[in-house]
C-alpha positions, -999 to 999 in steps of 0.1 A, spaced: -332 -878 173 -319 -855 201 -283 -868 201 -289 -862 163 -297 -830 166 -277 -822 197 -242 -828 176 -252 -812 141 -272 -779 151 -252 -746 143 -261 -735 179 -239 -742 209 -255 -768 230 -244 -783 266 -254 -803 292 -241 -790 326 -239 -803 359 -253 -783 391 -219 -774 399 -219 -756 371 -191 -778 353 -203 -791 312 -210 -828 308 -217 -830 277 -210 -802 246 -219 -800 207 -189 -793 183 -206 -757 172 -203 -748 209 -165 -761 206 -160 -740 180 -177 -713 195 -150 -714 228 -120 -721 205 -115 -755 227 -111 -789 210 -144 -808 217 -125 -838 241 -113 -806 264 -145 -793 272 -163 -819 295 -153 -813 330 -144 -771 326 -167 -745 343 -187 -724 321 -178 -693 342 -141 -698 333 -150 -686 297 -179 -660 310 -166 -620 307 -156 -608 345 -181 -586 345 -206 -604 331 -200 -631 359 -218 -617 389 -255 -613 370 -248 -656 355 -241 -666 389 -272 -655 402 -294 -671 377 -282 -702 379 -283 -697 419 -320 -693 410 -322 -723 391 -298 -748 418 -326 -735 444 -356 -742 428 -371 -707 424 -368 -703 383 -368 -731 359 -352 -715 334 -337 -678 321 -323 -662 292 -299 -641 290 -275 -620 264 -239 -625 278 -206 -620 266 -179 -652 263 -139 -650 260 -130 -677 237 -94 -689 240 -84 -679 206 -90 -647 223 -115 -617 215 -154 -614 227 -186 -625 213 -214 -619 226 -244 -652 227 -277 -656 234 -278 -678 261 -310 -701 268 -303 -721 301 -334 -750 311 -333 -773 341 -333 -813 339 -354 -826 374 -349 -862 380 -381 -884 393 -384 -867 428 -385 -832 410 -353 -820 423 -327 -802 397 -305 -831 378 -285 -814 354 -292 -780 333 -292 -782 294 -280 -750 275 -282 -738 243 -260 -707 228 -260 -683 197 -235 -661 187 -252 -627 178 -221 -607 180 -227 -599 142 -258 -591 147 -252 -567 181 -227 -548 156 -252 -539 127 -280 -534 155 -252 -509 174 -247 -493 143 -278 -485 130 -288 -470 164 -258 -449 157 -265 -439 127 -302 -431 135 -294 -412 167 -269 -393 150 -294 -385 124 -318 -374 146 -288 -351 166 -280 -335 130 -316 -328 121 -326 -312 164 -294 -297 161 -294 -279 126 -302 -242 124 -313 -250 88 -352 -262 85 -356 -296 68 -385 -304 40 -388 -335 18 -415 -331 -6 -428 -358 -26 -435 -344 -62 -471 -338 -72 -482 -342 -32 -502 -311 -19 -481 -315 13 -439 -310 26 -432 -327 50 -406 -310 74 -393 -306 103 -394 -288 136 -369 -265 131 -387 -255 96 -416 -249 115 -398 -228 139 -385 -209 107 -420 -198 92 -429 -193 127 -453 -225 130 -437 -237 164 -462 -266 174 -473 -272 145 -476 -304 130 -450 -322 106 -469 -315 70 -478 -281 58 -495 -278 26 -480 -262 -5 -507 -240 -10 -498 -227 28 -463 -221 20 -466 -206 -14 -494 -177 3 -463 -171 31 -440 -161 2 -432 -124 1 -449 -112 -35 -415 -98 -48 -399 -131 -42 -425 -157 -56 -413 -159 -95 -379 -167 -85 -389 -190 -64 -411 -205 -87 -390 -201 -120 -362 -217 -101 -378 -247 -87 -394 -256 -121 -361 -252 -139 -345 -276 -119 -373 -299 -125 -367 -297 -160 -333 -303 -156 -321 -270 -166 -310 -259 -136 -285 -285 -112 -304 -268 -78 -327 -247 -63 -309 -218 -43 -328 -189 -37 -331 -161 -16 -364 -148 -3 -387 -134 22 -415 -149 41 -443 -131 61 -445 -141 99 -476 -142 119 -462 -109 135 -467 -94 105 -432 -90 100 -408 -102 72 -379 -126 74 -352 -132 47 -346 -171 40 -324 -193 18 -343 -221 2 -319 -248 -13 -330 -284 -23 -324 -309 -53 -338 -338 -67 -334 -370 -42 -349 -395 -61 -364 -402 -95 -393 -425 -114 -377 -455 -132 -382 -431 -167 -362 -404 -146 -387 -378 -139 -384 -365 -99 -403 -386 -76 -394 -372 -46 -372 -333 -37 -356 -329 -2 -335 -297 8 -331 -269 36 -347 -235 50 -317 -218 63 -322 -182 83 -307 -157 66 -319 -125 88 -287 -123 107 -267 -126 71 -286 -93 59 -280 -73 88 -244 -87 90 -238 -72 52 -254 -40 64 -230 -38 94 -199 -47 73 -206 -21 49 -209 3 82 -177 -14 92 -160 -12 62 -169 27 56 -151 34 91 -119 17 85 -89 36 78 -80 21 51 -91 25 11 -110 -2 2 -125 -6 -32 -134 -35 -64 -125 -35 -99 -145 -61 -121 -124 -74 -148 -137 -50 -171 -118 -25 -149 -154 -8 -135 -155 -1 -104 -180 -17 -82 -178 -11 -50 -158 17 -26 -156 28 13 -164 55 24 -126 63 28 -119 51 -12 -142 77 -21 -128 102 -3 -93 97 -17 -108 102 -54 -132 133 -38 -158 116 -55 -191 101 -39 -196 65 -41 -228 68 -65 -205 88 -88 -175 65 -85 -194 32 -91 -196 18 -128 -169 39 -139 -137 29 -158 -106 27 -139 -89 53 -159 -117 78 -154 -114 80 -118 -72 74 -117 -68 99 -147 -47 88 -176 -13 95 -159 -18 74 -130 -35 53 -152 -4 44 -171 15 42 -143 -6 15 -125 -16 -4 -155 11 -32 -155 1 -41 -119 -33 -42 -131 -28 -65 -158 -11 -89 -135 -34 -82 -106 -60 -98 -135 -38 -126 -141 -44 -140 -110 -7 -121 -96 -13 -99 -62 3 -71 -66 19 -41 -40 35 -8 -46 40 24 -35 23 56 -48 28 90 -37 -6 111 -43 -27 144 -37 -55 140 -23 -86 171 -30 -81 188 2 -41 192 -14 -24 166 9 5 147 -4 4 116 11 25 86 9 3 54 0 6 21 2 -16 -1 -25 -24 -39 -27 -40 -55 -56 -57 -85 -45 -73 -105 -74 -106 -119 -67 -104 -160 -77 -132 -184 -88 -115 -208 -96 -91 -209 -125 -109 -175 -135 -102 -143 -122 -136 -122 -118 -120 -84 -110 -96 -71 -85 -95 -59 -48 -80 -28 -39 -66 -19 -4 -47 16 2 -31 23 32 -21 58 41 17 50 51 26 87 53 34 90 91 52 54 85 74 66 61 82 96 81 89 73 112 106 54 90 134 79 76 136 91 115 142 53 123 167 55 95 184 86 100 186 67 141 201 37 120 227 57 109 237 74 139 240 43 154 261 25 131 288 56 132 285 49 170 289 8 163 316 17 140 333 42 165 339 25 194 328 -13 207 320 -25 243 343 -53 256 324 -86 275 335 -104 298 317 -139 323 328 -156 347 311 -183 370 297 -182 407 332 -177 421 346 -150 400 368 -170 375 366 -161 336 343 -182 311 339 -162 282 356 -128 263 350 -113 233 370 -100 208 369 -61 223 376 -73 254 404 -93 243 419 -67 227 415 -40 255 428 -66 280 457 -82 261 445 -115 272 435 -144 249 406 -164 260 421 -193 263 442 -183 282 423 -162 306 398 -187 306 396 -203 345 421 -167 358 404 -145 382 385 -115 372 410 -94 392 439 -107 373 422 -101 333 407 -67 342 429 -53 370 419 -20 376 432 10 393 429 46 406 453 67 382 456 95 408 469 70 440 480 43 419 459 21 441 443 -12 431 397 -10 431 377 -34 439 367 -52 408 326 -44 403 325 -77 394 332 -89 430 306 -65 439 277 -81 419 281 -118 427 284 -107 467 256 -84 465 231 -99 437 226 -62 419 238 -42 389 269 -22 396 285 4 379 326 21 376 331 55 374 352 72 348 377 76 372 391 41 363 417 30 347 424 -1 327 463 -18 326 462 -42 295 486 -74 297 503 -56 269 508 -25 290 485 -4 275 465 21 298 429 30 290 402 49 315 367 28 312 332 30 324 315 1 331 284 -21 345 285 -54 361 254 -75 370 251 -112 381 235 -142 356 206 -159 371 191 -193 360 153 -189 353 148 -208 389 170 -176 410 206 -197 408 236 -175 403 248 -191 373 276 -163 373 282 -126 367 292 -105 334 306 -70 330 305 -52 299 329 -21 293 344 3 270 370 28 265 359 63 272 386 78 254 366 65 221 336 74 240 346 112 241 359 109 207 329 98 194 303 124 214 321 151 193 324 135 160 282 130 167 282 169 178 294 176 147 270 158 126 242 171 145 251 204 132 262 202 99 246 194 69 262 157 58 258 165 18 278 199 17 292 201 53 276 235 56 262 241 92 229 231 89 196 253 99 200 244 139 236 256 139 224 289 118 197 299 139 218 296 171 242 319 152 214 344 137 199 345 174 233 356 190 237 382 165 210 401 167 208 395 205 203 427 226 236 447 224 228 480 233 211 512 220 225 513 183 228 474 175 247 467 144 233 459 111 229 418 105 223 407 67 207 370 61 204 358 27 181 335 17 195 318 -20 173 292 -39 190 278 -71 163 283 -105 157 250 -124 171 230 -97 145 202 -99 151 203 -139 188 194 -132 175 166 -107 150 152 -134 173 155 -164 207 147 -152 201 124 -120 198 131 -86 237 121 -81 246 149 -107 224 172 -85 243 162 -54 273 173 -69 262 203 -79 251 210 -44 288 206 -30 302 225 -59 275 260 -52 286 250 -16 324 258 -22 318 285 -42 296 303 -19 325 299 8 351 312 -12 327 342 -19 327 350 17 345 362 43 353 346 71 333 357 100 300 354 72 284 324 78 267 301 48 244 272 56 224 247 36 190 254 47 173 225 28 167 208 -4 188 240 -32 183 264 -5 212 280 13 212 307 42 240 330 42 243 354 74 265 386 71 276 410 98 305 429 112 293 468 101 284 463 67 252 487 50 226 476 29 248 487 0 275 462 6 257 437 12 237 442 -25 272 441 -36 278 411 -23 244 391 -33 253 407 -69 280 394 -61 271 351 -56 248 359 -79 277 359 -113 295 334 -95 269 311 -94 255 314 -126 294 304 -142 290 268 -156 292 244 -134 318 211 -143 301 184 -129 313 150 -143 301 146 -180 275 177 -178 285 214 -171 252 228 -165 248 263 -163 220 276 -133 207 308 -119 197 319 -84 172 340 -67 183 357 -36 161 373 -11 176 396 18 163 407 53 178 429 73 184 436 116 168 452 135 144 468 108 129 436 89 129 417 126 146 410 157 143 373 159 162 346 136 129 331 129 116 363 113 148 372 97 149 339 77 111 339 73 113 374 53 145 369 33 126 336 20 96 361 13 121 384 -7 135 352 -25 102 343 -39 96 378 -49 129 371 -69 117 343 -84 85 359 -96 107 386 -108 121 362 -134 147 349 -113 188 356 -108 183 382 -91 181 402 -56 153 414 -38 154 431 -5 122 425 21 96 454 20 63 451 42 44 444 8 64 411 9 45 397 36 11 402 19 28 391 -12 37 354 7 -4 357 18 -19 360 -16 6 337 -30 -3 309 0 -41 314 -10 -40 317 -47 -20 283 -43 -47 267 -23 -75 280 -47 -55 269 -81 -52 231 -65 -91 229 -58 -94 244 -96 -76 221 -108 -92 191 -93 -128 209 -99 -117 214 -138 -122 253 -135 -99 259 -168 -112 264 -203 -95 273 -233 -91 298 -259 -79 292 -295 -56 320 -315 -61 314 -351 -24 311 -370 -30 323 -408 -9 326 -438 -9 359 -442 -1 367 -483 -26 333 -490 -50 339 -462 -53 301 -452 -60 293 -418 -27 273 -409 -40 260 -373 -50 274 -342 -33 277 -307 -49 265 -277 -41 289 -247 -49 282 -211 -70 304 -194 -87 306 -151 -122 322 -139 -123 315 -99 -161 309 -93 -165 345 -81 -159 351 -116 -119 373 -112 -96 361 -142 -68 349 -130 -39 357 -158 -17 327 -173 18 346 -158 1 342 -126 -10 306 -121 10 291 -143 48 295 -121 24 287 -92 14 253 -113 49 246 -114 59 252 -81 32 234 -62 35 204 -85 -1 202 -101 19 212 -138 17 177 -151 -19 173 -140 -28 203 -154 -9 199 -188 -23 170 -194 -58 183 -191 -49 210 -215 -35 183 -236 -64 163 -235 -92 189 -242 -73 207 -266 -71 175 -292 -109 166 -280 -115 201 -297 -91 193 -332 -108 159 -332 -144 180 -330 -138 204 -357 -120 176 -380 -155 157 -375 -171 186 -392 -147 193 -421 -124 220 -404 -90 204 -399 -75 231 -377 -40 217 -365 -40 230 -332 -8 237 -310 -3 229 -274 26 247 -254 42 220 -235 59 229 -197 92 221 -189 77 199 -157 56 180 -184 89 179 -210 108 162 -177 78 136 -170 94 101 -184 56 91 -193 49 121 -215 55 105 -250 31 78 -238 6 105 -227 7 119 -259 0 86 -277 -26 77 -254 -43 106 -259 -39 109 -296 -58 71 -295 -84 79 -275 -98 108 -295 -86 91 -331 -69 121 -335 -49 122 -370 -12 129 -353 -3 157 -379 -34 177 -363 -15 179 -331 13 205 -328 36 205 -296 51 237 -287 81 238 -265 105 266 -254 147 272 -257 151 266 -224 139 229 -223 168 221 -252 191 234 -227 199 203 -199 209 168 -211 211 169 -251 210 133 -259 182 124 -236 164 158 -254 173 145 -282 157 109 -280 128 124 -264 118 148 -297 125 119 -321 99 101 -302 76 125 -304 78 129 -342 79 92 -347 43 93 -335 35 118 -363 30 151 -345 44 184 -358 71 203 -329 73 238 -329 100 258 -309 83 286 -294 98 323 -282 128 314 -306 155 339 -301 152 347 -264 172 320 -252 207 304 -259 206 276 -282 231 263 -298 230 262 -334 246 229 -340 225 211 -320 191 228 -331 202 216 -363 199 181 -350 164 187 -335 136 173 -353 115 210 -350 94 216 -377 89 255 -373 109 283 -354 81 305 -336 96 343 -334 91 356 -298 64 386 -299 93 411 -281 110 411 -318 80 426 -331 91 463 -349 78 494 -329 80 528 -343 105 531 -309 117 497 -318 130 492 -352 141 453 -353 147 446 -389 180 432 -387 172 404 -357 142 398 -381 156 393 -410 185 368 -396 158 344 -375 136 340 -408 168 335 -425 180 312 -402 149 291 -404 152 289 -438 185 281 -442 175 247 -419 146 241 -438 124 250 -411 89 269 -411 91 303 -396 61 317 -372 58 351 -358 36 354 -330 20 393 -318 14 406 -347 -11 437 -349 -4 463 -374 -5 465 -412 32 477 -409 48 450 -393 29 424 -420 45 446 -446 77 438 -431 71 401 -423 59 395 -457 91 413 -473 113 389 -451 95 358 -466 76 348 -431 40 343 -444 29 322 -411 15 349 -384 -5 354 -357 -15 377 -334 -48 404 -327 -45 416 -362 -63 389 -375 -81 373 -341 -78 378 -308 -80 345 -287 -119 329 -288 -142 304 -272 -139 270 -297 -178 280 -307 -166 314 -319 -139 301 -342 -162 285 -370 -177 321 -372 -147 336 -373 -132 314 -405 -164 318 -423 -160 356 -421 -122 351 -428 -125 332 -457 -150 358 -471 -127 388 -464 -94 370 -480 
């Protein structure tokens, strides 16, 4: 029975001799070695033992040769010879003979390698459980539905401030912790996702502490397992602190409101929902006021348009960046930087991020850094540095092209020559031979420099002085790989320094001096020259219209006309006078040598008909006119900066004057420039505070007495309630560039008003005078449309009035830009007809609707004007064209009108200009006096 069982158990068997050497073996244990079974009897059992399992067998079976154990078990690990290790349980017995002394020892082995593996891993798997949960900031609960206790860990505990607690807290304990506010959600979400309706809880809430204090915590969990019907057995899930998190958001919005940069969110309804500090600052708006508000609210509809297709792509899922240049409230202009950054979830695009970036000092470095650019490539173009190396000893490597050609020597074939013999150089005066610096920097290990003094003899023959620098070529270790002197000629050097002396003084568009060169010549003319210094003129001259030429023609047509008043202003002059371009259309022109303040009006009078000749510029021969202001030395200053500070002064009082013409400086000037500096500030903050209203001047038929339409008229109370008169703020509008801002309010409100009154059965056309800065904007067709749409304005209820002066520049683009207009279905009036120069052919092209007579042709008993009358209403009518006279106020000149055939008037005879409220009172009364 034992053999039996000896050769078919599973488990190794053995009998083993004391020396440790097997007698007899079982196949299983055969297998178990990866020996053949006949190979086995005779082999030590230690020969298949691991090494370092050896040492703890050996002394068992010591104990078991010796007598002091009978027997031991042990888990060992065995290196079959097919190679690898198992590990066995190894039971080892001894076999006494008849005296009692040790025989023989029988063993019997199991491989539990297996087993050790799953046994490993689950201890693994357990410990690193037990790691995840102690190490977790998140508290752990497992609840078992319809069980009055959680059972959760420590770290839950810790949460809810139960440390040393035990591992189940009741339900009802848990629910009484819950902050009041918080416990419907709570609730509401837990039972949803036991319905199913929900796939999770995730909630955010407060719990009360024993401090009394509150504490804000996530609680997230889901259904872990579920009855054999499917309804939730059992729900596990987290308790994660969420303190830190709420303070965090109050710090980033801290942080985010002291950032430089704009930061603001757009929902993809375009409504704003979120803006720093700094964001709301750039609108001038507080953050309360700016949140929920439509994107075109807050940009206006101007900007509006302009950003519009990088917001539609911005809500495609596109980023987008541009440039914008904008005022600011406080009347900055800065130069801005703007990133649309769409806001992703998923495949969906939930709004838009906004970051602004005030780049205004940037772009400033920026055309500094350019302007450098430039410089330097006339000086890279100008001359070039020649480059030669050499080894250790002094014996050519390398040349480049410069220093080939300076040298006359090739590189290959200088390539090995001493240094001496490719730049040989010498003293010009004694014809004597220096000491390459070359030399000099290998012996010495520094930088070393040549004088001017040197002179260069090329291969060719050629002789050229040079300056140069020679320094040795170390290896990163300190080795002198070799030297390398760089050099140049100084001839183009020299050449250069004056060609740069001259651009640093002279303008590089017209080649006029520029403003440094003037004022070095204004300050040695009226430097002290004794007691009865001569009279100095400087004329400040600023073209009219410039920027219309700019925006209408192209900034290259503007350039040339630049260069053209340029030449014309030299030829003008004499030739100790001195002209300058001052900046931009601005020109300084100094006179002197004994000249009175007579001559020199003669001579601004003077520029002034030469400048105002057409101009034959390409394709275009615009015609401009010029302001010029004067100052005069010593009596309107003594320095150049207050000479050219005054005759600007006396321009601008030109300007205001109408323009092409000369004003000399008085002391009123300077107050003049004050008031004009202040009212500029206050008109800004009125237009950005909406101080404007307007008034409506009725236009009547005068021989049917129907009201033909009313026109809106701009007017400004300052909030210390002083009236500020349209010929006032208006050339200020235009000059400090809120115009287009400001039209479009006027634009806006004024067909708000027409769409008012058509609401209540008074359609009232109403006409809007439109500026020449408005008439240049690009987007001004599109403003009108926009406008017309967002008040469902009829079109024919909108009248555009625009003056003779805008028909002037660029016909065809005119031209286009009228038919537009009238292709939206809005009437266009030409107002102040007859005070400019229009050309009757093409104002027979122009799609106007009605000629509006200028109020100056109104008859006067001093003023007969029957004649000029009677040909403009003719001339209207012979182009099919309604005829309007504006300023009419007696009987006699409606007698006159009427005779002429112009029934379509307006002026204080019938209304003076009224609030909107007062006009409904006004037709009533109208229609029940006609």
């Amino acid at each position: 029975m034992f053999t039996v069982v000896f050769q078919h158990t599973r488990q190794g068997m053995a009998l083993v001799g004391l020396d440790g050497r097997f007698v007899t073996v079982n196949a299983a244990l055969a297998r178990m070695l990866g020996v053949p079974l006949q190979e086995l009897p005779g082999q030590r059992f230690q020969d298949f033992t691991h090494p370092d399992d050896r040492p703890a067998d050996e002394a068992a079976l010591r104990g078991l040769t010796g007598g002091t154990r009978q027997e031991y078990a042990v888990i060992k690990r065995y290196v079959p010879r097919t190679g690898g290790v198992i590990w066995v349980d190894v039971y080892v017995a001894t076999v006494t003979d008849e005296q009692g002394a040790p025989a023989f020892f029988v063993t019997q082995m199991r491989d539990i390698t297996h087993e050790r593996a799953q046994a490993e891993q689950i201890q693994v798997l357990g410990e690193q459980l037990d790691v995840a949960i102690q190490a977790t900031e998140d508290g752990v609960w497992d609840w078992e539905v319809g069980e009055p206790c959680v059972h959760v860990t420590s770290t839950w505990n810790a949460l809810m401030n139960r440390a040393g607690a035990g591992r189940d807290v009741t339900m009802r304990w848990w629910w009484r912790h819950l902050h009041p506010d918080d416990r419907s959600a709570v609730r509401s979400q837990v039972e949803e996702h036991l319905s199913g309706a929900r796939p999770k809880v995730d909630v955010l809430h407060r719990v009360i502490l024993g401090d009394g204090t509150w504490r804000w915590l996530a609680l997230r969990g889901r259904v872990v397992k579920r009855t054999p019907d499917g309804q939730p057995a059992r729900v596990a899930g987290t308790l994660t602190d969420m303190e830190d998190r709420m303070q965090t958001q109050q710090d980033l919005q801290v942080l985010l409101d002291h950032l430089p940069a704009m930061i603001g969110y757009w929902d993809a309804t375009l409504h704003n929902r979120f803006g720093n500090q700094r964001y709301s600052e750039w609108f001038g708006k507080r953050a309360e006021v700016l949140h929920g508000r439509h994107i075109s609210e807050v940009l206006g509809p101007d900007t509006y348009q302009r950003n519009r297709p990088f917001i539609e792509r911005a809500l495609r899922g596109e980023p987008q960046a541009f440039e914008r240049r904008v005022t600011i409230p406080d009347g900055r202009v800065l130069d801005t930087q703007v990133q649309y950054i769409p806001d992703m979830r998923g495949q969906a695009v939930r709004g838009f991020y906004v970051l602004g970036t005030d780049i205004t000092s940037f772009r400033r470095t920026q055309q500094e850094l350019d302007e450098q650019r430039e410089l330097a490539r006339i000086t890279l173009d100008s001359i070039g540095d020649g480059v030669i190396t050499t080894n250790p000893d002094g014996r050519v490597t390398f040349m480049n092209p410069v220093a080939q050609r300076l040298t006359g020597w090739r590189e290959e074939d200088a390539r090995g020559c001493a240094i001496e013999t490719v730049l040989p150089l010498v003293e010009p005066q004694h014809n004597r031979t220096v000491l390459n610096p070359l030399r000099v920097a290998l012996r010495h290990q520094t930088v070393v420099g040549l004088s001017s003094d040197a002179v260069l003899r090329s291969r060719l023959g050629a002789v050229a002085h040079i300056e140069d620098s020679a320094a040795p070529i170390f290896s990163p270790s300190g080795d002198v790989l070799g030297g390398v002197i760089v050099f140049h000629d100084v001839t183009e050097k020299q050449a250069l320094a004056q060609r740069m002396s001259h651009l640093a003084r002279h303008d590089h568009l017209t080649g006029l001096p520029n403003r440094t060169t003037l004022l070095e010549h204004v300050a040695a003319m009226v430097a002290p020259a004794g007691p009865q210094p001569p009279l100095v003129a400087v004329l400040f001259v600023d073209l009219d219209e410039f920027k219309l030429v700019n925006d209408t023609l192209g900034h290259h047509v503007g350039d040339e006309l630049l260069r053209e008043v340029a030449t014309r202003l030299q030829q003008e002059l004499r030739g100790a006078d001195v002209v300058a371009r001052y900046g931009g259309d601005e020109f300084l022109i100094v006179l002197g040598d004994h000249l009175t303040a007579p001559d020199v009006h003669a001579v601004a009078e003077r520029l002034l008909r030469r400048l105002h000749h057409p101009f034959q510029l390409s394709e275009h021969a615009p015609t401009v006119s010029s302001s010029i202001g004067v100052a005069l030395y010593p009596q309107d200053g003594t320095t150049a900066e207050t000479l050219i500070r005054h005759a600007d002064a006396a321009m601008y009082r030109a300007k205001a004057d109408g323009g092409n013409c000369v004003r000399f400086f008085d002391a009123a000037l300077n107050d003049h420039a004050r008031e004009q500096q202040s009212m500029m500030a206050a008109l800004r903050a009125a237009v950005h505070d909406e101080q404007f209203h307007l008034v409506y001047q009725p236009q009547v038929n005068a021989r049917t007495g129907d009201l033909l339409g009313a026109e809106a008229l701009l007017r400004w109370t300052r909030p210390d309630g002083v009236a500020v008169p349209p010929g006032t703020f208006i050339p200020l509008a235009e000059r400090s560039g809120v115009m287009t801002q400001l039209g479009t309010w006027v634009l806006r409100e004024a067909v708000r008003q027409a769409q008012d009154w058509h609401a209540r059965g008074l359609p009232i056309r109403v006409a809007v005078n439109v500026s020449a800065v408005q008439f240049a904007d690009p987007a001004f067709v599109m403003t009108v449309q926009d406008v017309l749409t967002m008040a469902q304005l009829p079109p024919h209820l909108l009248e555009l009035e625009v003056t003779e002066s805008l028909l002037l520049h660029d016909i065809p683009r005119v031209l286009a830009l009228l038919r537009d207009l009238k292709a939206l279905g809005v009437a266009l009036s030409l107002d102040d007809f007859g005070t400019g120069y229009s050309s009757l052919s093409y104002l027979h092209d122009f799609p106007i609707d009605t000629l509006k007579i200028d109020r100056s042709f109104m008859p006067t008993p001093d003023r007969p004007a029957h004649t000029i009358l009677s040909a403009i209403v003719g001339l209207g009518q012979a182009l099919g064209l309604h005829v309007i006279a504006e300023g009419v106020e007696t009987l006699e000149q409606q007698r006159l009108l009427l005779q002429l055939g112009c029934e379509r008037m307006q002026g204080y005879l019938y209304a003076r200009p009224m609030r909107p409220e007062g006009l409904a009172a006004w037709y009533a009364e109208w229609i029940r006096r006609t």
